[in-house]
C-alpha positions in Angstrom: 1.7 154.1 -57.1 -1.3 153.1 -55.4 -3.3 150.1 -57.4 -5.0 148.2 -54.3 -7.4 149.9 -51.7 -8.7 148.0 -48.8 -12.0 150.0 -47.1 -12.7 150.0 -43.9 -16.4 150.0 -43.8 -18.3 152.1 -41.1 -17.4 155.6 -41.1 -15.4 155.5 -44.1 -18.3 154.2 -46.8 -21.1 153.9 -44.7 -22.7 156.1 -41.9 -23.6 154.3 -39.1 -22.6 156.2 -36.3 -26.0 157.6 -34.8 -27.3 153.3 -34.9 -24.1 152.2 -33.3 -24.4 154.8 -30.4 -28.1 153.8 -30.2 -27.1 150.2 -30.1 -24.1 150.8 -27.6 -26.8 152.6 -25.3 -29.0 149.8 -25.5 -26.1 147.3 -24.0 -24.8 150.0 -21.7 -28.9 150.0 -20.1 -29.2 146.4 -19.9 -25.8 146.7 -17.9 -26.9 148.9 -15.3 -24.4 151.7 -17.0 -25.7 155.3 -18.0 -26.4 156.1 -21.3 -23.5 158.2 -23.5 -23.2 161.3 -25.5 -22.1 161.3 -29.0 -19.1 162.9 -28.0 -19.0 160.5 -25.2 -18.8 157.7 -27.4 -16.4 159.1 -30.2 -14.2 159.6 -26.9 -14.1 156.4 -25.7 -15.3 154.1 -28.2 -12.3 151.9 -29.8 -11.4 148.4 -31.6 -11.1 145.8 -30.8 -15.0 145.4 -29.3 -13.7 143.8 -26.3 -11.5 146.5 -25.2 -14.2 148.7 -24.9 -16.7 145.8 -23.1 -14.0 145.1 -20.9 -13.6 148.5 -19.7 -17.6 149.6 -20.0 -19.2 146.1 -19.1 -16.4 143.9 -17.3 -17.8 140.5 -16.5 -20.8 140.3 -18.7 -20.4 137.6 -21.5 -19.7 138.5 -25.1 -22.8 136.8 -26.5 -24.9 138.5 -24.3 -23.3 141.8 -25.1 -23.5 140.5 -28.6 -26.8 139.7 -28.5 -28.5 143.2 -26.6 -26.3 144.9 -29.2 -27.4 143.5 -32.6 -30.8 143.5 -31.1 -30.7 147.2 -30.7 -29.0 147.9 -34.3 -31.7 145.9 -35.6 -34.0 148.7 -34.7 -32.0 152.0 -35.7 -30.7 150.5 -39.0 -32.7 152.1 -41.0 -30.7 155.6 -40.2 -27.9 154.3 -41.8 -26.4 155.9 -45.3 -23.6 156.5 -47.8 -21.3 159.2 -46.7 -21.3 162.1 -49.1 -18.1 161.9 -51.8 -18.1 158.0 -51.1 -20.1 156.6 -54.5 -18.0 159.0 -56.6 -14.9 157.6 -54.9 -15.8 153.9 -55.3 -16.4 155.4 -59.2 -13.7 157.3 -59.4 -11.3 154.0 -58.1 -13.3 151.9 -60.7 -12.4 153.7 -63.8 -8.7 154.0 -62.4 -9.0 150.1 -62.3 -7.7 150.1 -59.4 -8.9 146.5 -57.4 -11.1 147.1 -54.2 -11.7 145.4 -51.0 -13.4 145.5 -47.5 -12.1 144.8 -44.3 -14.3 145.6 -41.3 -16.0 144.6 -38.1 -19.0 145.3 -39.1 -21.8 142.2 -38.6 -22.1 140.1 -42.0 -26.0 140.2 -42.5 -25.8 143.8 -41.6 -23.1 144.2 -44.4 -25.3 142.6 -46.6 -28.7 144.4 -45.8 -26.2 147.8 -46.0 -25.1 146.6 -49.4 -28.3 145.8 -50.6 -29.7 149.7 -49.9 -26.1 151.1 -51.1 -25.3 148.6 -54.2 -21.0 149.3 -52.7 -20.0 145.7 -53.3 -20.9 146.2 -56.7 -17.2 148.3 -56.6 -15.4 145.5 -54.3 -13.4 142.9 -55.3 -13.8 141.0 -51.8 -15.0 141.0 -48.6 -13.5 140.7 -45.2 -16.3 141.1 -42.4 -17.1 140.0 -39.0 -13.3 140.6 -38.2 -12.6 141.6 -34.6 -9.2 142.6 -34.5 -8.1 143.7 -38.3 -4.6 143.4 -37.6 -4.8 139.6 -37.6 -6.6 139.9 -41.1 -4.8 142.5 -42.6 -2.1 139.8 -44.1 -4.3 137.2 -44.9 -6.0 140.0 -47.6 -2.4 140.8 -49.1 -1.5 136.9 -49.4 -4.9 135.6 -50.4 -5.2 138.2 -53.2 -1.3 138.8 -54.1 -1.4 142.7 -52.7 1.9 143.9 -53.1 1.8 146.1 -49.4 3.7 149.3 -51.4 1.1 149.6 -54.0 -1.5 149.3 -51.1 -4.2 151.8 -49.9 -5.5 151.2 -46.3 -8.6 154.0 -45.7 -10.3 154.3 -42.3 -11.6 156.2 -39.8 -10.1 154.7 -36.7 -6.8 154.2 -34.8 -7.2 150.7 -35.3 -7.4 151.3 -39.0 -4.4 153.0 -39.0 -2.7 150.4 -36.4 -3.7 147.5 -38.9 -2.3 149.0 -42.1 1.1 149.5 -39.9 0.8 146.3 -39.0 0.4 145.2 -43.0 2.7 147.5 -44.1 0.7 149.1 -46.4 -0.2 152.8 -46.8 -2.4 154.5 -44.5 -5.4 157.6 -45.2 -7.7 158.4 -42.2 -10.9 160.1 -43.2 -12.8 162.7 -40.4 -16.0 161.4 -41.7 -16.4 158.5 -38.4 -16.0 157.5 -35.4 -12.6 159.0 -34.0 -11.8 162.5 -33.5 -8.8 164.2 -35.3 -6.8 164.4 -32.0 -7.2 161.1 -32.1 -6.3 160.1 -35.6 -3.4 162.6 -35.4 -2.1 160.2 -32.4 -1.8 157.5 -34.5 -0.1 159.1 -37.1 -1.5 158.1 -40.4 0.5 158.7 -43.9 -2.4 161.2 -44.9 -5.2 162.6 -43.0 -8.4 164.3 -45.3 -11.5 165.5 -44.5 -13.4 163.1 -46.8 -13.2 160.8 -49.5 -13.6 163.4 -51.9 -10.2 165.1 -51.2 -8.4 162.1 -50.9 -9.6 162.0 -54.8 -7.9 165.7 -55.8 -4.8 164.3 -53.7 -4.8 161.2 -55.9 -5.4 162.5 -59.2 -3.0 165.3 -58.2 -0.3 163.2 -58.1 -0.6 160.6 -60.4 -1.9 158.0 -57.8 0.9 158.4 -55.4 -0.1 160.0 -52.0 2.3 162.5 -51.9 4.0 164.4 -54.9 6.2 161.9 -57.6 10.1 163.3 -57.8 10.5 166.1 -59.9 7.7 167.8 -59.2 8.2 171.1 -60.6 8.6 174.7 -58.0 5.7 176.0 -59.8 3.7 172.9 -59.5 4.9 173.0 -55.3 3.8 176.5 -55.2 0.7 176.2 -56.8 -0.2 173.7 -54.3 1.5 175.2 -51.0 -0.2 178.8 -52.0 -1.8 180.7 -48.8 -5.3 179.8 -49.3 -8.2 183.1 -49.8 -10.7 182.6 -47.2 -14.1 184.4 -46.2 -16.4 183.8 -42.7 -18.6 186.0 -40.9 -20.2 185.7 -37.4 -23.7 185.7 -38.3 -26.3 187.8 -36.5 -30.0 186.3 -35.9 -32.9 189.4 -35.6 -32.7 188.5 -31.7 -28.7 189.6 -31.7 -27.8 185.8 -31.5 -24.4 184.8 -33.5 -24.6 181.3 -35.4 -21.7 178.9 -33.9 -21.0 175.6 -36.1 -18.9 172.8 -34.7 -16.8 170.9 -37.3 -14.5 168.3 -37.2 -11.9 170.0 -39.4 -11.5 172.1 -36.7 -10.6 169.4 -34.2 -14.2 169.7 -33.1 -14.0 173.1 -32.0 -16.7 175.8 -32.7 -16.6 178.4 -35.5 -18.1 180.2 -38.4 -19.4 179.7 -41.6 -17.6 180.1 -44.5 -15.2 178.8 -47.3 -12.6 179.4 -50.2 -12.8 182.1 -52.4 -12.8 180.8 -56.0 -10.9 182.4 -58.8 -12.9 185.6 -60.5 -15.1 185.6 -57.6 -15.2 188.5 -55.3 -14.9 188.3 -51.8 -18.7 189.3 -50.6 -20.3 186.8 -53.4 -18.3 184.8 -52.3 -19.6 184.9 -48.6 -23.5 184.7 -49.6 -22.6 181.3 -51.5 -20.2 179.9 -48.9 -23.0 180.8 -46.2 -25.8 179.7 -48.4 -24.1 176.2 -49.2 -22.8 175.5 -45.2 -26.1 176.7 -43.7 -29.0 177.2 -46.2 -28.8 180.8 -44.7 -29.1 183.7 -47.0 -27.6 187.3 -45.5 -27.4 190.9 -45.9 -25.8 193.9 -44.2 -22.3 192.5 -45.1 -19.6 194.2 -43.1 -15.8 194.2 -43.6 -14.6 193.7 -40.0 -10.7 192.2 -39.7 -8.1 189.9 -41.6 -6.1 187.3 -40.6 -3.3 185.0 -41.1 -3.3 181.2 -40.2 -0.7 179.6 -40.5 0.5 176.1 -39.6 -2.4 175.7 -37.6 -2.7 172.6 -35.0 -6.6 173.1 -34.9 -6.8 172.6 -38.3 -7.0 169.1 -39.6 -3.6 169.5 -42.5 -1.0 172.0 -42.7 -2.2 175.1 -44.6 -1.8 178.7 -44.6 -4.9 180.7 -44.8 -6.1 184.2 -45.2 -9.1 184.5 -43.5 -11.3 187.4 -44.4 -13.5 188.0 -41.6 -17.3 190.1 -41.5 -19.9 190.3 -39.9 -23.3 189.8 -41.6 -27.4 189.2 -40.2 -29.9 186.7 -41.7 -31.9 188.2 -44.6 -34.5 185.9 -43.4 -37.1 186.8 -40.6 -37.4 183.2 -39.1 -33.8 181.5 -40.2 -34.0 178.0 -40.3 -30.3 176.7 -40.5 -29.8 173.4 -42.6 -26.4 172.3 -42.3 -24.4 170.3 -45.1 -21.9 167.5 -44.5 -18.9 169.6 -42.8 -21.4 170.5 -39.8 -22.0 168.5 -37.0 -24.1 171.1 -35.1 -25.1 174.4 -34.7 -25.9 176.9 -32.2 -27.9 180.3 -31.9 -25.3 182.1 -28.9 -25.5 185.2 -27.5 -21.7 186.8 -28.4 -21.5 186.4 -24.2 -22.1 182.7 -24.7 -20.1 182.2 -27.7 -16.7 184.1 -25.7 -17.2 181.1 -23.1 -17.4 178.2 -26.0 -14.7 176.1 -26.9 -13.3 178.2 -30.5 -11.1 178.2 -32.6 -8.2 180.9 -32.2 -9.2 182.4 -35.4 -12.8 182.9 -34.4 -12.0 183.3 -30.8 -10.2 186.4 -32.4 -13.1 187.2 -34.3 -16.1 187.2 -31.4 -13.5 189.1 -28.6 -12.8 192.0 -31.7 -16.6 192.2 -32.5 -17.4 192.2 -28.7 -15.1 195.1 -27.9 -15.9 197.0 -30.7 -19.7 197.3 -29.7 -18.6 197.6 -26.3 -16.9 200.8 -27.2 -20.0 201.9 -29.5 
């Protein structure tokens, strides 16, 4: 049973990822190096600092790499917020009594400014900061605070988070909500992986506080829970003949469409408009049946699931659509079905566009 959880910090309670890019940028000018992409970043960005100063910046001081960086956080901090399904977590943990702590890299005043916007240390226990490598900490915070490392939650977002709660011998949960890619995570193979904190809630409550189902769990319990999952998506049409494309990180940060679960009672097409509505802010109409499909055991896809994809097309309702994307979205993109047959997709949604191109092809 799990009764201790140690946070990382950034990308795991706190989004900072847009001001640590902008701060990166700002050491990678004053070192005569191009600026990088987001993607860039998340590519090549890792922990310990140094290693990625040693291969970005070799032969530059720390403190002066320190010092361009923390001056250029210092300017984008403001951007900085709680990641969706975090507060109810830290709430959900409290009333579980389960003891909280912090173990992070992250810069102590900005902790503390962070802290002051947030009011998360109100939920912790402890907190570890300024800590360069965690895996030379990770101990310490079991021995100084008696942490039995079987009873122990590690959450991060980061190889190295994963690496240091090896290294502890503690349990390990990376969340897609940071810095590292799920290709990534994947590679450092993690005792859970989930989409966000919220989920890693259901799991826990699910099973009693244990990551994984307790002994006797019952067939019908295992079949409830390992049941091919209803889904609906559509490749949505713009009044200029555009498709939407979204990119998520669920999908290994591959492009698709919108859409979600279909909940119980609730037919398919409802379903659809509220799925769309909630991912996009879109609303649509000339709904159209147009394939189904099975996905199963999926690599793409962050966990092992079976899914029944229902698949339509659809057009915005709206004359000028104005797409506002919630959490699961990185980006989005108006494509024309030519453009979106030469993006990086998904299989299922590669299967989609190629159907819907052919078939108005042969119109």
């Amino acid at each position: 049973m799990i009764r201790n959880v140690i946070f990382d910090w950034s990308g795991t309670l706190v989004d900072d990822l847009p001001a640590v890019l902008k701060a990166s940028n700002v050491v990678l000018s004053h070192a005569g190096k191009p600026p990088m992409s987001l993607d860039e970043f998340r590519a090549e960005f890792r922990l310990p600092f140094t290693d990625f100063y040693n291969r970005h910046t070799p032969g530059i001081p720390m403190p002066r790499l320190e010092k361009w960086f923390h001056a250029g956080f210092r300017q984008t901090c403001d951007s900085i917020c709680e990641i969706p399904h975090a507060r109810q977590f830290l709430e959900f943990c409290r009333e579980r009594k389960l003891r909280l702590f912090v173990l992070s890299t992250i810069f102590s005043k900005h902790f503390a400014a962070q802290c002051h916007v947030t009011g998360f240390d109100r939920f912790i226990e402890k907190s570890y900061t300024d800590v360069w490598d965690k895996r030379k900490k990770i101990h310490d915070v079991l021995r100084d605070n008696r942490l039995r490392a079987a009873e122990t939650l590690f959450i991060g977002d980061m190889q190295h988070d994963i690496e240091t709660a090896r290294h502890g011998g503690v349990h390990s949960c990376a969340v897609l909500t940071g810095y590292n890619t799920l290709e990534q995570l994947r590679a450092a193979r993690p005792d859970l992986i989930v989409e966000h904190l919220g989920e890693l809630r259901q799991v826990l409550e699910l099973n009693a506080l244990h990551l994984k189902p307790v002994a006797g769990t019952s067939p019908e319990a295992f079949e409830q829970t390992h049941a091919p999952i209803a889904t609906v998506g559509a490749l949505v049409f713009d009044p200029r003949g555009r498709v939407l494309m979204i990119r998520t990180r669920k999908w290994s940060d591959l492009w698709g469409i919108p859409g979600g679960k279909i909940k119980w009672g609730e037919p398919s097409e409802n379903a659809l408009r509220r799925e769309i509505l909630e991912e996009t802010a879109l609303k649509i109409a000339d709904i159209r049946f147009m394939l189904v499909q099975d996905c199963i055991h999926s690599k793409e896809f962050y966990r092992d699931v079976h899914f029944v994809l229902l698949n339509y097309t659809c057009r915005c309702a709206q004359k000028n659509p104005r797409v506002k994307l919630n959490q699961e979205g990185r980006e989005f993109r108006w494509v024309t079905l030519a453009e979106a047959r030469k993006m990086e997709l998904n299989s299922p949604t590669k299967i989609l566009v190629n159907a819907v191109a052919m078939r108005r092809k042969a119109a």
